[in-house]
TISETOR-267942 format. One record per residue (C-alpha): x, y, z; residue in one letter. Coordinates in steps of 0.05 Angstrom, whole numbers. Layout:
N
(pake (X; Y; Z); 'A');
...
This chain:
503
(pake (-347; -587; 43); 'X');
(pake (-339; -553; 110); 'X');
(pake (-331; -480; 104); 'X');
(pake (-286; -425; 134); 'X');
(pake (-305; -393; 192); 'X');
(pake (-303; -314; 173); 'X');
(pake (-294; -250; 222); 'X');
(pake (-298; -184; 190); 'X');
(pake (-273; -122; 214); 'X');
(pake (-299; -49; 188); 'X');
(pake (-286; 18; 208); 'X');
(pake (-322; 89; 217); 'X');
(pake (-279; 113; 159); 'X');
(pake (-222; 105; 126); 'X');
(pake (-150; 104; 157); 'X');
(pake (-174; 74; 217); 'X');
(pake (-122; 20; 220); 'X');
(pake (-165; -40; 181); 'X');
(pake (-113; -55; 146); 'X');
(pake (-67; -75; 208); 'X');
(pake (-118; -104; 250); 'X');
(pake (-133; -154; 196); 'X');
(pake (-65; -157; 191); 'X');
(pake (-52; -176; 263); 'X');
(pake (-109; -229; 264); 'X');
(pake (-79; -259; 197); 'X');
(pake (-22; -269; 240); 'X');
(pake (-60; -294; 308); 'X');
(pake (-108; -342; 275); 'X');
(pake (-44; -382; 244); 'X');
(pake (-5; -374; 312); 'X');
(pake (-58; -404; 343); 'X');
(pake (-62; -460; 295); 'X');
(pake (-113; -441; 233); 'X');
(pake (-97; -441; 153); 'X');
(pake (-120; -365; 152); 'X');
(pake (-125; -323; 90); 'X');
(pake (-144; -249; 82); 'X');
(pake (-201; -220; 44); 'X');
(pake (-222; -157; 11); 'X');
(pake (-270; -157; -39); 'X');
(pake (-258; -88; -75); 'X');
(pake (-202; -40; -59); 'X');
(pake (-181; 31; -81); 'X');
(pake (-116; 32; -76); 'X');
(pake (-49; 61; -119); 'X');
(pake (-5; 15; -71); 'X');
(pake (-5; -49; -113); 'X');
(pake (17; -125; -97); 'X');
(pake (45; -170; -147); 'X');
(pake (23; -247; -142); 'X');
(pake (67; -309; -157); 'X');
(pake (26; -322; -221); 'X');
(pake (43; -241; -240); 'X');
(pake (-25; -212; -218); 'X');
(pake (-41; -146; -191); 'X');
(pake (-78; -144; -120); 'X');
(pake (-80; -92; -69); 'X');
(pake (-20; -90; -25); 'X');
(pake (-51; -98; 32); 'X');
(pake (-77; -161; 27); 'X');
(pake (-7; -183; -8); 'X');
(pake (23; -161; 58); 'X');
(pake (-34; -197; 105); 'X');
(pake (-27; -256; 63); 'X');
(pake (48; -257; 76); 'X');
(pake (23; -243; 162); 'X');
(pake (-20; -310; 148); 'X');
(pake (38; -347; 115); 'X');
(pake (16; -362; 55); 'X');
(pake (18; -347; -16); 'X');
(pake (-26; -287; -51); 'X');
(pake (-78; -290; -96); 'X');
(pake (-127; -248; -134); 'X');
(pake (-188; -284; -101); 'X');
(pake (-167; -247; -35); 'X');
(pake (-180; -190; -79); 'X');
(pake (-213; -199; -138); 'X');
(pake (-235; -118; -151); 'X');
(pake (-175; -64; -143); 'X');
(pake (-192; 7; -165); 'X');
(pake (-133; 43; -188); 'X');
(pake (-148; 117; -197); 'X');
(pake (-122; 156; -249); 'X');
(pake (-156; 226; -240); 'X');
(pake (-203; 247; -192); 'X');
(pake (-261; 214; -235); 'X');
(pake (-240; 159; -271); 'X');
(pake (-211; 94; -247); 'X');
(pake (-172; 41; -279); 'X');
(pake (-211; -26; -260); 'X');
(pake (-176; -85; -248); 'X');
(pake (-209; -161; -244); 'X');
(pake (-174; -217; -212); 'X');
(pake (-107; -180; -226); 'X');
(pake (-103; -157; -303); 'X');
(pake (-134; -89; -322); 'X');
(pake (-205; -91; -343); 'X');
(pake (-220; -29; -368); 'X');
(pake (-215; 55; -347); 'X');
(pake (-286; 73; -316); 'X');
(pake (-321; 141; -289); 'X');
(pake (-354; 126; -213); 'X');
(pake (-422; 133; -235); 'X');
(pake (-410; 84; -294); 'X');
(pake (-381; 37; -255); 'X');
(pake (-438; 33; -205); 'X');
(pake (-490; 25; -255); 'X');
(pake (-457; -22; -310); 'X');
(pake (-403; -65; -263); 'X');
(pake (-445; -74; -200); 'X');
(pake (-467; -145; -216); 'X');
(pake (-404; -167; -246); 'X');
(pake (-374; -146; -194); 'X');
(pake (-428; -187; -146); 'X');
(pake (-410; -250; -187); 'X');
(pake (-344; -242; -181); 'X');
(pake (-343; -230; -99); 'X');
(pake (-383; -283; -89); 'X');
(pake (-340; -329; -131); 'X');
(pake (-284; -313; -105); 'X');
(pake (-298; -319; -24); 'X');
(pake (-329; -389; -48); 'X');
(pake (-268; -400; -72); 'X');
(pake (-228; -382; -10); 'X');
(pake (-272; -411; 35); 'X');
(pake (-258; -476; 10); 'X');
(pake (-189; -468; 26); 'X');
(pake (-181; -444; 91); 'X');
(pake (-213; -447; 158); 'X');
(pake (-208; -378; 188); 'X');
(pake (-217; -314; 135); 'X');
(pake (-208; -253; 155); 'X');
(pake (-246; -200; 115); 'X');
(pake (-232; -123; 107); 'X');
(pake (-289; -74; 91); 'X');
(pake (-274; -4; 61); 'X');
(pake (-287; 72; 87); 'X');
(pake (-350; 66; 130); 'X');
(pake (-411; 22; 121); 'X');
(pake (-457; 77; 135); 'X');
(pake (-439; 110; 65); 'X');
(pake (-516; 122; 61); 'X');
(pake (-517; 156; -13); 'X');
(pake (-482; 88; -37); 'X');
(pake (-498; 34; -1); 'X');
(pake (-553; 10; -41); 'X');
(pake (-497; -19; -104); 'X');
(pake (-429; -22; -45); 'X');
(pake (-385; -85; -58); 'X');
(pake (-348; -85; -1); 'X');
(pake (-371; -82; 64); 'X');
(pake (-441; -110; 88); 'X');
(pake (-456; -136; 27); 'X');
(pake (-393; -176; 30); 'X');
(pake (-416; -197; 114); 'X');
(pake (-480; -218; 83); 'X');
(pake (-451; -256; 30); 'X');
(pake (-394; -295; 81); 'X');
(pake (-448; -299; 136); 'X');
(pake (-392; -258; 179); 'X');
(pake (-402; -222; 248); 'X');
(pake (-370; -157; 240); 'X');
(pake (-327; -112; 292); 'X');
(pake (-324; -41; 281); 'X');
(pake (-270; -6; 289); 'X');
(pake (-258; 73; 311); 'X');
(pake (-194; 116; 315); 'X');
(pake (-195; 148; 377); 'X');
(pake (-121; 185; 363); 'X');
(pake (-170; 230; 311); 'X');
(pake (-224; 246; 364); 'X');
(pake (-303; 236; 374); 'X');
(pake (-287; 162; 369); 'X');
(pake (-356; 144; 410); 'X');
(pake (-396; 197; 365); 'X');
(pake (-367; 156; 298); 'X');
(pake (-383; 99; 327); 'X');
(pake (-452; 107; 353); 'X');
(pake (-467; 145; 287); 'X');
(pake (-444; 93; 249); 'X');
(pake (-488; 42; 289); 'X');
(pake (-547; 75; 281); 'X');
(pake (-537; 93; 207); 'X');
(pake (-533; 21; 194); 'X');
(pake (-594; -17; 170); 'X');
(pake (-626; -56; 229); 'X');
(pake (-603; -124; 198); 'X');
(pake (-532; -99; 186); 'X');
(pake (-533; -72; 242); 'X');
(pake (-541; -151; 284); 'X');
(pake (-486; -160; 246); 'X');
(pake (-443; -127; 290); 'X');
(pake (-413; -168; 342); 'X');
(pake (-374; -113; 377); 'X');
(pake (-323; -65; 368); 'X');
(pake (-252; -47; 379); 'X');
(pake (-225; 25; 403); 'X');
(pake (-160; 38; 359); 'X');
(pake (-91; 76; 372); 'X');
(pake (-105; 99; 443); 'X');
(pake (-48; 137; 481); 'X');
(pake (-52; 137; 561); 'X');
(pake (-76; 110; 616); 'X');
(pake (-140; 61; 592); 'X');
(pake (-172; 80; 664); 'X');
(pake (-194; 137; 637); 'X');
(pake (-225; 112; 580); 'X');
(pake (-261; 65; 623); 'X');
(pake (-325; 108; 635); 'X');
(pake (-336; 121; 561); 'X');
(pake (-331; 42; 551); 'X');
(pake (-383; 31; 601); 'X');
(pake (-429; 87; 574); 'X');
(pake (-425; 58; 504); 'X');
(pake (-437; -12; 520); 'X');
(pake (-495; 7; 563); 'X');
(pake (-525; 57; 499); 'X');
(pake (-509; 13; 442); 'X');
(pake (-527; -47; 473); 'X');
(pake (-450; -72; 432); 'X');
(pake (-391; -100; 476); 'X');
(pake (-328; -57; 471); 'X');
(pake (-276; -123; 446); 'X');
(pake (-211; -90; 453); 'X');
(pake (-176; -20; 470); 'X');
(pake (-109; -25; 424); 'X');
(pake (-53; 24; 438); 'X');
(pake (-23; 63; 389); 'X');
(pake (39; 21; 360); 'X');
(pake (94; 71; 343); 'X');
(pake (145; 49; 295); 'X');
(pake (100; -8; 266); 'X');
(pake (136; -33; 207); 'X');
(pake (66; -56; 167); 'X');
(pake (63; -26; 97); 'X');
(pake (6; 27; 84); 'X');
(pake (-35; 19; 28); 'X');
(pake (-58; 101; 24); 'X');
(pake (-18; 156; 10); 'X');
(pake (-64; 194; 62); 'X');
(pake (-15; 165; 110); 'X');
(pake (45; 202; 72); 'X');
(pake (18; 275; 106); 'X');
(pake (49; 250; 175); 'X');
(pake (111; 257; 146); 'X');
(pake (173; 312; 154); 'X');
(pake (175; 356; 86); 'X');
(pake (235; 386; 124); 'X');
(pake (307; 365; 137); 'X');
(pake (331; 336; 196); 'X');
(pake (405; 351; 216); 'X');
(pake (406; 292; 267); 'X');
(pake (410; 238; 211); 'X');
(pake (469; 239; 170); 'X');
(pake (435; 220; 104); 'X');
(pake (382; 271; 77); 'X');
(pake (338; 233; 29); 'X');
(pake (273; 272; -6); 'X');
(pake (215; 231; -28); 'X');
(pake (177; 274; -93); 'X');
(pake (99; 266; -60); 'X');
(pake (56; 280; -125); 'X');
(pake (-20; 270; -118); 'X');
(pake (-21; 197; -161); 'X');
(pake (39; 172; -126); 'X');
(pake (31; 94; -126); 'X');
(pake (72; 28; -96); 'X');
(pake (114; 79; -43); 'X');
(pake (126; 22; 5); 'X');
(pake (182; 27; -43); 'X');
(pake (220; 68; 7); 'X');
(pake (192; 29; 72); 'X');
(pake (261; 3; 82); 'X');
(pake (297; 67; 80); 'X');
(pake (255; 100; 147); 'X');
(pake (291; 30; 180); 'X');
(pake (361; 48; 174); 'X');
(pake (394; 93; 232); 'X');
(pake (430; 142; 196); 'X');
(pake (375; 162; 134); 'X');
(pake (323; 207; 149); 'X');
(pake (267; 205; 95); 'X');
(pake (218; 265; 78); 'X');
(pake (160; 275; 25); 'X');
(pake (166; 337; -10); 'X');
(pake (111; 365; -56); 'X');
(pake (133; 436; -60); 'X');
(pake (214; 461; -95); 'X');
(pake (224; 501; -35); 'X');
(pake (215; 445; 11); 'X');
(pake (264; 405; -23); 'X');
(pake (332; 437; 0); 'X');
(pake (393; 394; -20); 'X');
(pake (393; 326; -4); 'X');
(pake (427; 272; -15); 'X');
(pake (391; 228; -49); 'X');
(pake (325; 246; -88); 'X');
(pake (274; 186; -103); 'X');
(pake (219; 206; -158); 'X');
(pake (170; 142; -142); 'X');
(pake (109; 109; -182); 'X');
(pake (51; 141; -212); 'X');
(pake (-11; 114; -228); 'X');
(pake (-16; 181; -280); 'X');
(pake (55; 196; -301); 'X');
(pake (40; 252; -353); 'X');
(pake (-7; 295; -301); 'X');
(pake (44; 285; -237); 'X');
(pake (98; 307; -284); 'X');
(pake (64; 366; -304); 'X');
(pake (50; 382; -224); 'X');
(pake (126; 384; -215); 'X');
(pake (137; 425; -274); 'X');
(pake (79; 468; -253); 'X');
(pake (108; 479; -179); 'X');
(pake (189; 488; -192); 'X');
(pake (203; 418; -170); 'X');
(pake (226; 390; -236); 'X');
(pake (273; 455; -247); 'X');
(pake (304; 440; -185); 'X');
(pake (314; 363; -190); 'X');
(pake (359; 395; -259); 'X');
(pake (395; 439; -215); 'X');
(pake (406; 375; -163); 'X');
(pake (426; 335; -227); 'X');
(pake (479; 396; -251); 'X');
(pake (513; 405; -194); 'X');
(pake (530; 327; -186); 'X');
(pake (524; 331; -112); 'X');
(pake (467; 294; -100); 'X');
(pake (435; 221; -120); 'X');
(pake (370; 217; -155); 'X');
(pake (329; 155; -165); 'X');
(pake (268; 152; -203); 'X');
(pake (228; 91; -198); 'X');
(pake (173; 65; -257); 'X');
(pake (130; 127; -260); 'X');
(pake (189; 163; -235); 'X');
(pake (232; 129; -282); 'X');
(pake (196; 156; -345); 'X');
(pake (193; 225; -319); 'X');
(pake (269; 225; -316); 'X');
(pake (273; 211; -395); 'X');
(pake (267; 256; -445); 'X');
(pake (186; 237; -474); 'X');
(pake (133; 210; -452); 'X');
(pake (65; 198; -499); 'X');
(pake (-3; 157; -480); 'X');
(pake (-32; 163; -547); 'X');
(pake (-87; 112; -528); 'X');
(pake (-104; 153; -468); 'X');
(pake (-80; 97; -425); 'X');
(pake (-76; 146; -366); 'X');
(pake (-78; 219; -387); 'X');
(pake (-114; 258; -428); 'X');
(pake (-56; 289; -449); 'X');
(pake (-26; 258; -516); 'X');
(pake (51; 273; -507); 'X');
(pake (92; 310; -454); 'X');
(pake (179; 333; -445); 'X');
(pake (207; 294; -389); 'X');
(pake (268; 320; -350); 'X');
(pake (312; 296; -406); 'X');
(pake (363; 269; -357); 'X');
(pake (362; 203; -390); 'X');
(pake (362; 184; -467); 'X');
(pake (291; 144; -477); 'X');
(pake (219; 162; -495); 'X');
(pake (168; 124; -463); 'X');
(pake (109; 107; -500); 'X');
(pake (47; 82; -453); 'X');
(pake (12; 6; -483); 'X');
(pake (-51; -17; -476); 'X');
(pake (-19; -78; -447); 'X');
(pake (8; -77; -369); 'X');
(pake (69; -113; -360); 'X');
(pake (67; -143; -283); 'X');
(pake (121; -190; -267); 'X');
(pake (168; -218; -212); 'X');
(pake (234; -204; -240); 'X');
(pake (307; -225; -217); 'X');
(pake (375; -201; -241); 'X');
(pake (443; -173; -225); 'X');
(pake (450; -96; -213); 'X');
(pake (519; -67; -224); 'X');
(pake (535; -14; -179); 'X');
(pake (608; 12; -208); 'X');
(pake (649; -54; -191); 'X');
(pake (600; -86; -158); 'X');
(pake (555; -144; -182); 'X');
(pake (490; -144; -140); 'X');
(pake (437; -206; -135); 'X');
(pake (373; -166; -138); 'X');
(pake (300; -191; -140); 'X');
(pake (230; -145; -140); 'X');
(pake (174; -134; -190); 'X');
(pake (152; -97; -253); 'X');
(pake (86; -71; -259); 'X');
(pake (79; -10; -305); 'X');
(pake (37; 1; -383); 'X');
(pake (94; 43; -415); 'X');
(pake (144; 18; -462); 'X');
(pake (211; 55; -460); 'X');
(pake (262; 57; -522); 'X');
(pake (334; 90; -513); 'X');
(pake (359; 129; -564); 'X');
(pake (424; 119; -550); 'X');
(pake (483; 91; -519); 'X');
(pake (482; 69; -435); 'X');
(pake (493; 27; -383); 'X');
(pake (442; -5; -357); 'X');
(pake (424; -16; -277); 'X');
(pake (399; -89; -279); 'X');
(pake (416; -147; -327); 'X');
(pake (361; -194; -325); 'X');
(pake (367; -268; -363); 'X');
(pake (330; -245; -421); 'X');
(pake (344; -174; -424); 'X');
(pake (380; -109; -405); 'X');
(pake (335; -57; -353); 'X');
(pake (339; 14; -330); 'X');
(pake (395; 58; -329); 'X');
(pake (454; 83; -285); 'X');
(pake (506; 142; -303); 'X');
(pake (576; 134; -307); 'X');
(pake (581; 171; -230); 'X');
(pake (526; 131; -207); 'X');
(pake (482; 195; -186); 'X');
(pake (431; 177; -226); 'X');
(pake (387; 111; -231); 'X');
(pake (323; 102; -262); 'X');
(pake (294; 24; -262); 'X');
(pake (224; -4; -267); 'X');
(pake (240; -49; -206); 'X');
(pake (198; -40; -156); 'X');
(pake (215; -61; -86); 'X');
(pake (293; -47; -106); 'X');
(pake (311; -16; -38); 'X');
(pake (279; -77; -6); 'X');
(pake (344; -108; -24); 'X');
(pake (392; -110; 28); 'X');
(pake (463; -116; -2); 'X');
(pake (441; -63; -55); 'X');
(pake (410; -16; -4); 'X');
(pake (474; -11; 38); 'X');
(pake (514; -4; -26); 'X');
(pake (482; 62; -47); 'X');
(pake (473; 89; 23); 'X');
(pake (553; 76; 30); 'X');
(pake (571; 115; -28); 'X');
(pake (528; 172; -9); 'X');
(pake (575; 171; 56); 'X');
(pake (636; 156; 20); 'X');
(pake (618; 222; -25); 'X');
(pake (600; 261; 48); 'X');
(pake (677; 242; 72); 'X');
(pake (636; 197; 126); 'X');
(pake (656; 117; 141); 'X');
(pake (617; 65; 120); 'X');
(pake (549; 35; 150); 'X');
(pake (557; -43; 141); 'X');
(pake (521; -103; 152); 'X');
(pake (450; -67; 160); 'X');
(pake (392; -100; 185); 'X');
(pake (357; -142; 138); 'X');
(pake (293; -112; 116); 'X');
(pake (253; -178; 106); 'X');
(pake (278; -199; 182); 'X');
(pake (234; -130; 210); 'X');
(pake (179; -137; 173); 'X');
(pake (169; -205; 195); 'X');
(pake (189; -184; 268); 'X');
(pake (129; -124; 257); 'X');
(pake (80; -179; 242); 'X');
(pake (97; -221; 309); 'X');
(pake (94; -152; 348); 'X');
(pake (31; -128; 316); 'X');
(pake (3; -192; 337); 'X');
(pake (27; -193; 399); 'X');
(pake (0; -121; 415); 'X');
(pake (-60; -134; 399); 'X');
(pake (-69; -203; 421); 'X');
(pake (-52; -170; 490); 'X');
(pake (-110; -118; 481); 'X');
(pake (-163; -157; 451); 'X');
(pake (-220; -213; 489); 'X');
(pake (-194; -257; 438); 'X');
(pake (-229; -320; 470); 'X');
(pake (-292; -280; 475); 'X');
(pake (-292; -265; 398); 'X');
(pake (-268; -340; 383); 'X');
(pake (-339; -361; 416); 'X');
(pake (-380; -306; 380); 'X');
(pake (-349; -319; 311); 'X');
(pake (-368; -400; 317); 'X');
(pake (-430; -387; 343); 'X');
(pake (-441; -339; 301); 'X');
(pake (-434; -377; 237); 'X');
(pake (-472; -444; 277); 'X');
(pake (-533; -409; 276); 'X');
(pake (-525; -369; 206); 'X');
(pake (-511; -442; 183); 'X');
């Protein structure tokens, strides 16, 4: 059976736009004609994906598997690492938990399931497809852990894949990361790379123009593409290290003041991607109370550790001040899974699910406890939300291990075939709901945003853009972008001749 023909692209470290360029190649190989699929072998990552079958993948290869046009599946990521402190992990295999690990034990007892499973799994894809593009992780010249990695040249020498390495030149020393990384690299590994591309470059490329020359002439390694920096790219991240480029403070310009709580296990806030999209919103993550100010609209998103980023808000003022917010009626808070259970009035992980901590107070601004399970519920879920008089067709996904009971009377936010889910008050200021990807609807969205302005004395916003429409417009002008700043033909050649002779 005649295999895929794989390119994998790797970076000097982390955040330097992997992710998108995948993305954008996803997107090029099937404009130009190829069944294409994405590939990442192990990813850390609290940013999750739900599959059609109700498996949990990274979301970025959810999203690069939606640039390719085609459906997800856990073989393009068989390994997610979910972390729930700053040492343990939750490990999840082909999309259902596995079990909670510490690094080193992982290293020493998963490494060769984890091996079996890679390899399965790219067999698997390669089957399938004829073009793969693969994602490595951090840097392959992690020389303290390279000997057990899963995920980047152990992965190239498992597909037989030339790799191009990518550097961030908007972070500086972009030719020292890269040459350091080269020579880091193990001789063989080192073949493996076919080139490299210079990423999120501002100015005039003339410039730039002796350092390519220099570096091409020292590494012996062709420079394959100088990519601009895309402002306004509407591609989902994947890492809440993003999140720090954010405004904490308000901006008096936008007519709709909405505050994002940033906790340190925040997870799945792509949530609020379609909020930054519309004109008269301007969205800001807040970790601190006396950054918060008084919006209009407060979102408390996931956690992958609900109990511990509760306690950080206690800890730092914010959850007294959400109560004020909540008292004074004049703004709208939304809490979202994690977020969700902090607004209730308990929350206890008696099997140490996440925390270490047994039992914990919520804000007690809605009447449930939440009780974490061993069991993690991840489903695609569709319903009606009812917004005051309004019926509202909703769709978007579940993913969360708690179980939450109400103990009394209320009026639920979504009705779903089978059951009732979340909660909204009488006043509609405040919503809590285990759907994720709720704002991603349209109708819904513009709802809520107009009775914010309705409550302001302002007019209402109406027929807003449709999310889904811009993200598929940011995959055609990623593509494009890069397609313009890339020797595409030259890497076409290298990556089938590269796997002719492997083969």
């Amino acid at each position: 059976m005649k295999k895929a023909v794989p390119l994998m692209i790797q970076g000097t470290h982390s955040d330097a736009g992997k992710s998108a360029l995948v993305t954008a190649l996803c997107r090029i190989f099937v404009q130009d004609g190829f069944k294409t699929a994405p590939y990442k072998s192990q990813n850390m990552a609290l940013n999750s994906y739900i599959t059609m079958d109700g498996k949990e993948i990274g979301r970025a290869q959810g999203v690069q598997a939606e640039a390719a046009r085609i459906a997800a599946t856990t073989d393009m990521n068989p390994i997610l690492i979910k972390p729930t402190s700053d040492s343990q992990s939750q490990i999840v295999v082909h999309g259902k938990p596995y079990k909670n690990m510490q690094a080193g034990a992982y290293r020493k007892e998963f490494y060769e399931q984890g091996l079996q499973l890679i390899e399965e799994s790219y067999s698997s894809l390669a089957s399938q497809y004829e073009r793969i593009v693969i994602e490595g992780a951090g840097s392959p010249a992690e020389i303290n852990l390279n000997d057990r990695e899963l995920v980047n040249m152990r992965v190239a020498q498992i597909a037989n894949s030339p790799v191009i390495l990518v550097g961030d030149i908007e972070k500086g020393g972009v030719f020292a990361s890269l040459v350091g990384t080269l020579q880091l690299l193990h001789p063989e590994d080192r073949k493996r790379v076919v080139g490299v591309f210079i990423n999120k470059f501002r100015g005039d490329v003339t410039l730039l123009e002796p350092g390519l020359t220099w570096f091409e002439e020292y590494t012996g390694v062709p420079v394959l593409g100088v990519i601009p920096f895309i402002h306004d790219l509407m591609i989902e991240a994947e890492d809440s290290v993003v999140l720090s480029k954010y405004a904490t403070n308000q901006d008096s310009s936008k007519e709709i003041d909405i505050a994002v709580i940033r906790y340190p296990m925040i997870s799945n806030f792509t949530d609020i991607d379609p909020l930054f999209e519309e004109p008269d919103c301007h969205v800001r993550f807040v970790n601190k109370a006396e950054d918060l100010g008084n919006p209009d609209l407060v979102i408390l998103p996931g956690s992958k550790n609900t109990i511990e980023d509760l306690m950080f808000i206690d800890n730092n003022g914010l959850s007294n001040r959400i109560l004020q917010l909540a008292e004074t009626g004049s703004t709208t808070i939304v809490g979202i899974c994690g977020g969700y259970q902090m607004l209730g009035n308990t929350i206890e992980d008696q099997y140490g699910v996440e925390s270490t901590h047994l039992k914990k107070s919520g804000l007690g601004l809605i009447p449930m406890k939440t009780s974490m399970t061993q069991t993690k519920l991840t489903v695609h879920s569709e319903g009606v939300a009812v917004l005051g008089e309004r019926s509202i067709a909703v769709s978007g996904y579940e993913i969360h291990m708690g179980e939450s009971i109400y103990e009394k009377e209320h009026n639920p936010f979504i009705y779903l075939v089978d059951r009732e889910e979340g909660f909204i008050s009488s006043n509609r200021k405040l919503i809590g709901t285990y759907f994720h990807g709720v704002f991603h609807n349209d109708r819904l969205r513009e709802v809520l945003l107009n009775d914010i302005r309705q409550k302001k004395g302002l007019g209402p916003v109406l027929n807003r853009s449709s999310f889904a429409q811009k993200k598929e417009e940011g995959f055609d002008l990623l593509a494009k972008v890069v397609r313009e700043h890339i020797q595409l033909d030259r890497i076409y050649e290298i990556m089938t001749r590269y796997q002719k002779n492997k083969n």
